[in-house]
C-alpha positions in Angstrom: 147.5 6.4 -56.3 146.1 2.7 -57.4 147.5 3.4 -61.3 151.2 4.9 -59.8 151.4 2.3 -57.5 150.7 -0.5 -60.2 153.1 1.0 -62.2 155.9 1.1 -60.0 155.4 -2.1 -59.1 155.3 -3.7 -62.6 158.9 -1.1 -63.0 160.2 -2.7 -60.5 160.0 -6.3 -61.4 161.1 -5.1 -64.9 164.3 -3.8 -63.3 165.0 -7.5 -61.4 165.3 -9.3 -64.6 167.8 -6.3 -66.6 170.6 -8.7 -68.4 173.2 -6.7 -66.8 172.2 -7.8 -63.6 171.4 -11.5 -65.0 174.6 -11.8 -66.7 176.7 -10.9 -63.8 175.5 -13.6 -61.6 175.8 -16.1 -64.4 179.4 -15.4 -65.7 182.2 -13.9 -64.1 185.9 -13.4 -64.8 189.2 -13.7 -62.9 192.3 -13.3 -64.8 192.4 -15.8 -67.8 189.5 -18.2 -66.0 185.9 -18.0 -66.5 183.3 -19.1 -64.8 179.9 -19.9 -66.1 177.2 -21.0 -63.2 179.0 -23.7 -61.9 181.6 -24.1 -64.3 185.3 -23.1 -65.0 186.9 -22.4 -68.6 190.3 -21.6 -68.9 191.0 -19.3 -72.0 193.1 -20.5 -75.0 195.9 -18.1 -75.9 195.4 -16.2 -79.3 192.1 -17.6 -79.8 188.5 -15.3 -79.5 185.8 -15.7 -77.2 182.4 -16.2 -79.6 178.9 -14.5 -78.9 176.4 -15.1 -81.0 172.4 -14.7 -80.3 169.0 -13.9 -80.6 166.0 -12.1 -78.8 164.6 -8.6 -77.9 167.4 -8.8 -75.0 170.1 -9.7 -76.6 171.6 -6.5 -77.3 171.5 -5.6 -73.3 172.6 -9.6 -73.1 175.6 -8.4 -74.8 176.2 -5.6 -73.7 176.5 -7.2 -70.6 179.1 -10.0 -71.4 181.5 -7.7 -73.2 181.7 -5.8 -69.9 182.3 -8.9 -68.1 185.1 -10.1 -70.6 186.7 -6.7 -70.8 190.1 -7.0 -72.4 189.4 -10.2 -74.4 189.2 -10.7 -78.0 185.7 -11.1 -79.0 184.1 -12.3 -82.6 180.0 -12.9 -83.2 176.9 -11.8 -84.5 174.0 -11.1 -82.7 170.2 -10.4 -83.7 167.4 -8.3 -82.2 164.2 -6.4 -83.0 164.2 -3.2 -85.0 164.6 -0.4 -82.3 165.9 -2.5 -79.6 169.8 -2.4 -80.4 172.0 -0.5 -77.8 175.7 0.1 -78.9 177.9 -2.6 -79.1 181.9 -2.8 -78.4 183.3 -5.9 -80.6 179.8 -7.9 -81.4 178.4 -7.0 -84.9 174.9 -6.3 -84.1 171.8 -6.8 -86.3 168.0 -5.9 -86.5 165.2 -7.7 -88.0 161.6 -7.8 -88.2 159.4 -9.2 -85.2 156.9 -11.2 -84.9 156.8 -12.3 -88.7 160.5 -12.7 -89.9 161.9 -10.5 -93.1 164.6 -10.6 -95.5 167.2 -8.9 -92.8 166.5 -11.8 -90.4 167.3 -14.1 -93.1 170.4 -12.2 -94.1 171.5 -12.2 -90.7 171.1 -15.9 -89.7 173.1 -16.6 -93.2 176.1 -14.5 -91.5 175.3 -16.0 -88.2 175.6 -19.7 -89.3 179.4 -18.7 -91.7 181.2 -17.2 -88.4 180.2 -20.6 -86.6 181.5 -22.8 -88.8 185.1 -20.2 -88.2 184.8 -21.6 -84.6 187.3 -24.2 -83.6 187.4 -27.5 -81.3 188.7 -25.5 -78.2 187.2 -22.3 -78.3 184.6 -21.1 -76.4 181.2 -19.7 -77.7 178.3 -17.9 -75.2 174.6 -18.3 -76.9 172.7 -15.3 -75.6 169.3 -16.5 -76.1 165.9 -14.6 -75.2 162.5 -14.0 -76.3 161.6 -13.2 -80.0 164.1 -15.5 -81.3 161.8 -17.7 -83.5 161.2 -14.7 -85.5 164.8 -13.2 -85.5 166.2 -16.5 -86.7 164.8 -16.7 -89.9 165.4 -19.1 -92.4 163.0 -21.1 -94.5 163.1 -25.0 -95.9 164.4 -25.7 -99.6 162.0 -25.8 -102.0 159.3 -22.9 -100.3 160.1 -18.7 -99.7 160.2 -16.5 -96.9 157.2 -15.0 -98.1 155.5 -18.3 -97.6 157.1 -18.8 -94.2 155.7 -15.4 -93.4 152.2 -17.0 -94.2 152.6 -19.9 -91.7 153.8 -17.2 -89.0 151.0 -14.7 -89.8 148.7 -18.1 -89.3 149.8 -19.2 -86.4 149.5 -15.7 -84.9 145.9 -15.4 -85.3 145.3 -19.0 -84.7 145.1 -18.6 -81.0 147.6 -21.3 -80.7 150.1 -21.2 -77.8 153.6 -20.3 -77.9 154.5 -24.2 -77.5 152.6 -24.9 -80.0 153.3 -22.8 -82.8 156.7 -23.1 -82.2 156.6 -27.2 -82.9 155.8 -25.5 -86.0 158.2 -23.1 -86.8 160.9 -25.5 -85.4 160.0 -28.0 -88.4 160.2 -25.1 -90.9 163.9 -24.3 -90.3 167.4 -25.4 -90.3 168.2 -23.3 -87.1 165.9 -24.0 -84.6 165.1 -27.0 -82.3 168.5 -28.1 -81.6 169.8 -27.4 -85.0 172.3 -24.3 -84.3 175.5 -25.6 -83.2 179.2 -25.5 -83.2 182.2 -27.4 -83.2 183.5 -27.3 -79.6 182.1 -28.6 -76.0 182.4 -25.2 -74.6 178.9 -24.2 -75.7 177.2 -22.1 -73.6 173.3 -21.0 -73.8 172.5 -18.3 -71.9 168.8 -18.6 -72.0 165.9 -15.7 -70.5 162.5 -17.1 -70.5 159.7 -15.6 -72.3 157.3 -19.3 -71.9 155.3 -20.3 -69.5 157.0 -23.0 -67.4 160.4 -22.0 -68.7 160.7 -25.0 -71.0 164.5 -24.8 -72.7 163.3 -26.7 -75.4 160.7 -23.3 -76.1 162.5 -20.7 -75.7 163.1 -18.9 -79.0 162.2 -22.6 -80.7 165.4 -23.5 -79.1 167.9 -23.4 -81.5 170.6 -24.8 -79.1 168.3 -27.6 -77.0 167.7 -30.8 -78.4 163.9 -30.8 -79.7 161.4 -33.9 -77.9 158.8 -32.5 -80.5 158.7 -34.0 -84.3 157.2 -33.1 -87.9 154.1 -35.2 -86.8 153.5 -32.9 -83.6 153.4 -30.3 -86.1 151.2 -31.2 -88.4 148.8 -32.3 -85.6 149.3 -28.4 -84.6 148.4 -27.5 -87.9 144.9 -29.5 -88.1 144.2 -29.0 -84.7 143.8 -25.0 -85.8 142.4 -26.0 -88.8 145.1 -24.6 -90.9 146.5 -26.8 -93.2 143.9 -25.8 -95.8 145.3 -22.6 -95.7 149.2 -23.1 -96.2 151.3 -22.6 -99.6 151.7 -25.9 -101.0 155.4 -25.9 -100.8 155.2 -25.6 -97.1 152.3 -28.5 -97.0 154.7 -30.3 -98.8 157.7 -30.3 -96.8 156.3 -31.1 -93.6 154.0 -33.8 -95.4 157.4 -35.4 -96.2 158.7 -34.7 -92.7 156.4 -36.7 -91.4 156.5 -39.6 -93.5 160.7 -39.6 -92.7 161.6 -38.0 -96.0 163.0 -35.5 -94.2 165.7 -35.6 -91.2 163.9 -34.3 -87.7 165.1 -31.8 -85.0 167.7 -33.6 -83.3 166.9 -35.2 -79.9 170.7 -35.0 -78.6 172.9 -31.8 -78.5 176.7 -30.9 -77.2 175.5 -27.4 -75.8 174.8 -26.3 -72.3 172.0 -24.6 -71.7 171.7 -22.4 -68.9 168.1 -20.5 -67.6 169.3 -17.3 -66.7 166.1 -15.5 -65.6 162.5 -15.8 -65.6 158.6 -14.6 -64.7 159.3 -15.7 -61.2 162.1 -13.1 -60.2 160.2 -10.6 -61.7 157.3 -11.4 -60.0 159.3 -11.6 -56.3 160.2 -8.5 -57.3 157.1 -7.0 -57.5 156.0 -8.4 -54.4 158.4 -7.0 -52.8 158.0 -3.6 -54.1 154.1 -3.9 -53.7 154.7 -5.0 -50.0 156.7 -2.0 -48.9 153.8 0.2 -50.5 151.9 -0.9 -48.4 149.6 -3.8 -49.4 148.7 -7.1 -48.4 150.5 -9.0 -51.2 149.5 -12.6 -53.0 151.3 -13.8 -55.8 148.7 -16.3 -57.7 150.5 -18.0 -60.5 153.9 -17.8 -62.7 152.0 -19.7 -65.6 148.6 -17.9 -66.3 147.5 -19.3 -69.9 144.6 -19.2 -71.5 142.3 -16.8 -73.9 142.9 -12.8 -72.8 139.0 -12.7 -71.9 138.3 -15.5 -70.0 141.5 -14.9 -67.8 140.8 -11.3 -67.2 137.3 -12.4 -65.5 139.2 -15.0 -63.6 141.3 -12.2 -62.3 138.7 -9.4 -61.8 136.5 -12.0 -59.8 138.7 -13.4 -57.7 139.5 -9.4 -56.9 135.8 -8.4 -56.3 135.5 -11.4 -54.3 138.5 -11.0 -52.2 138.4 -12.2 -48.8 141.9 -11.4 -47.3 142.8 -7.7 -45.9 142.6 -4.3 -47.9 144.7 -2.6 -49.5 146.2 -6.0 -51.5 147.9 -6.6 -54.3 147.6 -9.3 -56.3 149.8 -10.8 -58.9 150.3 -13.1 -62.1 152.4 -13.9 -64.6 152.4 -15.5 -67.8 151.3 -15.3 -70.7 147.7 -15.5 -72.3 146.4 -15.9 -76.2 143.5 -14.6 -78.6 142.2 -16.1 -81.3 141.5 -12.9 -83.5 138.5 -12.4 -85.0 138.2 -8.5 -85.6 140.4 -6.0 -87.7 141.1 -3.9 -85.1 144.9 -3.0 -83.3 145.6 -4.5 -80.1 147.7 -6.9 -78.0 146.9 -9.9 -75.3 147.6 -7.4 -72.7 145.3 -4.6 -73.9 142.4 -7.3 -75.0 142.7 -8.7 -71.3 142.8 -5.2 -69.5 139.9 -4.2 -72.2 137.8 -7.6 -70.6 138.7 -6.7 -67.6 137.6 -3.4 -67.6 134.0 -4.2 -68.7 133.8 -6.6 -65.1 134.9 -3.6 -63.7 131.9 -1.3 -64.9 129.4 -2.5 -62.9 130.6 -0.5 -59.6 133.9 -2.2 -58.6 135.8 1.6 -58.4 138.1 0.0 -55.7 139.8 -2.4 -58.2 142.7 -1.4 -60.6 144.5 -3.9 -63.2 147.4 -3.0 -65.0 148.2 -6.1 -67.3 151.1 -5.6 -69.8 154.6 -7.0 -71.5 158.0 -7.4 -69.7 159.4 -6.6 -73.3 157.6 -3.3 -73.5 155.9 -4.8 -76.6 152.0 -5.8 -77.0 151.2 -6.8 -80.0 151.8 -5.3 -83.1 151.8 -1.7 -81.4 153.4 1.0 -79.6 152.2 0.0 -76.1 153.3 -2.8 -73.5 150.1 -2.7 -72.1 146.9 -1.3 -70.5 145.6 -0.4 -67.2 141.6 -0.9 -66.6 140.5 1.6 -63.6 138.2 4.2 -63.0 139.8 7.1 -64.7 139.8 4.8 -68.1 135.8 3.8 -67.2 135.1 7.4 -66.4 137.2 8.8 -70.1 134.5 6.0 -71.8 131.4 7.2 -70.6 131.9 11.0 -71.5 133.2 9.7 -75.1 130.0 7.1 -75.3 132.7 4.4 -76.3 131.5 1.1 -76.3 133.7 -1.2 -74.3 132.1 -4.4 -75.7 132.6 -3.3 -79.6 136.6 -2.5 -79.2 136.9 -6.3 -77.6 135.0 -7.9 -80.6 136.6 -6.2 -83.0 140.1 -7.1 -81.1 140.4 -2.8 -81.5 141.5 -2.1 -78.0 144.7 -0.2 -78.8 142.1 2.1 -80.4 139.7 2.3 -77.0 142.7 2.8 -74.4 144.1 5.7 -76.4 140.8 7.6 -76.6 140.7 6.4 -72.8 143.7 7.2 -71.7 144.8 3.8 -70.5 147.5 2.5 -72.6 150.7 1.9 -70.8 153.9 2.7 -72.6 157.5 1.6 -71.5 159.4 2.0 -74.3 161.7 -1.0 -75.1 162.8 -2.7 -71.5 166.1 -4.7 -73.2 164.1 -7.8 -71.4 161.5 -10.2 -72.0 160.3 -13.1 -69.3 156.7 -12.7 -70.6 153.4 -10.7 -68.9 153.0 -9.7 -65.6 149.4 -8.4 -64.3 148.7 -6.1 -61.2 145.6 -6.0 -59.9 145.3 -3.6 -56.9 142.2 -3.8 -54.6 141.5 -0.7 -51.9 139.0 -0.3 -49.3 
């Protein structure tokens, strides 16, 4: 029952962090008064309530607040990944490409930016912001072309850089994120879910509403640190070569919006401890913020299971969000490299021990899988087939392995996103 129960339980923390739950502890409504967290807006007669946004939730995001504002006029735009819309009542909704931004994302933005300059000094406008927005919110500076931006991105990607990190970068190759998106009135609200580990505002889909500490020089220093700046069009070298020397104006360090964190790795993961405690098992919850390469966390994990010294069965859990630098041609994810790692630990004996490691978002990668789950059935499926466990990690192929396997973990999209979560289960 290891792999049933380490679904469940990863279900379960999926369902904690659902924007309609979110959403409804955030805003409510009484009558013509609103109240968002801890503050009150009074509605303006004749004039629309504004929702605009970004991210893989953003269409359950919403979905959510036209509920909630039932009865209200409502103008906006919103943007999410292709095959994660959900119908919409008054909020136009668009898709675009994810995790390397297209021509629809661009086209989208473009609308986005027109309505908010229809806003007015009163009015009130929700930002629904989560995951997957650097992507969605695509622009690209004067002078270069998407299909140079779409370079940097695809760099970045394979760079094994961190999500802080690359998006210093792609904050300093647009004129919507870091700070930059804005509108004319002090009833701005960000409604923000958080895909980053330690829930940094600034982060989150490159912020587009949060003022930005980080500056074209950070980025650059990204850049060379990954050794990429060789490897970058011209045009794009260019601009951020004049961002640096102050040719160009930075992200701002000041904004007018308020930005609210809505829901993160942490309820999700109190909600799988919950769920794994009335299963049964001895329950530890080891970290919100695991970082690091796929490979070398997935041993961290595996050993600290083999090596257990509390009571049996337990469940332990993590959440956050790893990397790998990509070196192989192969299809895969961070989840399915580190349950790939982790199942070679496991193939020396430990048949007690099952990890499931996989994507709130019920994405991995660039594939149809939010995850993986190393056990025994998956080591068992390798040795009939005389798969080599080793070769699919170096080649970065493990989509490939777990479907001959059996061990890929499908969800489908979840309409949320607060980053990775990893059972590992450890019986008698």
């Amino acid at each position: 029952m290891s792999r049933e129960h380490a679904i469940s339980i990863f279900n379960h923390a999926v369902a904690a962090v659902q924007p309609a739950i979110l959403m409804k502890k955030n805003v409510q409504r009484k009558g013509d008064t609103i109240k968002i967290a801890d503050s009150i807006f009074r509605l303006q007669a004749n004039r629309p309530v504004w929702i605009f946004g970004a991210g893989k939730a953003v269409a359950a995001m919403t979905a959510a607040l036209e509920e909630i504002l039932s009865g209200i006029p409502l103008k906006g735009l919103v943007i999410t990944k292709y095959h994660h819309a959900l119908p919409l009542q008054h909020i136009t909704l668009a898709e675009a490409a994810h995790p390397v931004p297209d021509e629809n994302g661009v086209q989208a933005t473009a609308q986005m930016i027109a309505l908010l300059k229809q806003v007015q000094e009163n009015d009130l406008v929700f930002f629904l912001l989560s995951g997957g927005a650097s992507a969605l919110l695509a622009d690209y500076p004067q002078g270069t072309t998407l299909a140079q931006v779409q370079t940097v991105f695809e760099l970045l990607l394979k760079s094994g850089a961190d999500i802080h990190e690359m998006n210093v970068v792609r904050k300093h190759l647009s004129a919507v994120k870091g700070g930059q998106l804005t509108a004319s009135t002090n009833a701005f609200y960000s409604l923000i879910l958080s895909d980053v580990v330690g829930d940094d505002l600034h982060v989150i889909g490159s912020g587009p509403t949060v003022p930005d500490p980080s500056t074209f020089a950070d980025a650059y220093a990204i850049l060379e640190k990954y050794h990429l700046t060789t490897q970058l069009p011209a045009p794009v070298l260019q601009h951020l070569s004049e961002g640096v020397q102050g040719h160009i104006p930075d992200t701002p360090k000041q904004g007018n919006a308020h930005n609210l964190l809505i829901g993160n790795n942490k309820i999700a993961l109190d909600a799988a401890a919950e769920k794994a405690a009335a299963l049964g098992y001895e329950v530890h919850i080891l970290t919100t913020t695991a970082t690091g390469e796929a490979e070398l966390l997935a041993q961290q994990l595996i050993q600290k299971a083999v090596n257990w010294p509390g009571k049996r069965p337990a469940c332990l859990l993590a959440g956050g969000e790893s990397t790998v630098t990509i070196t192989g041609n192969g299809l895969g994810g961070r989840n399915q490299q580190l349950a790939l790692a982790a199942l070679i630990a496991l193939q020396n004996g430990h048949q007690n021990i099952t990890l499931l490691s996989a994507g709130t978002d019920g994405t991995d990668g660039p594939t149809d899988a939010a995850g993986a789950i190393a056990d025994t059935a998956v080591i068992t499926a390798a040795a009939e087939k005389k798969l080599d466990a080793a070769y699919y990690l170096k080649q970065n192929d493990a989509w490939h392995f777990f479907e001959q396997t059996g061990g890929l973990f499908k969800t489908g999209a979840t309409q949320t996103n607060v980053m990775d979560i990893i059972v590992v289960i450890i019986n008698y």
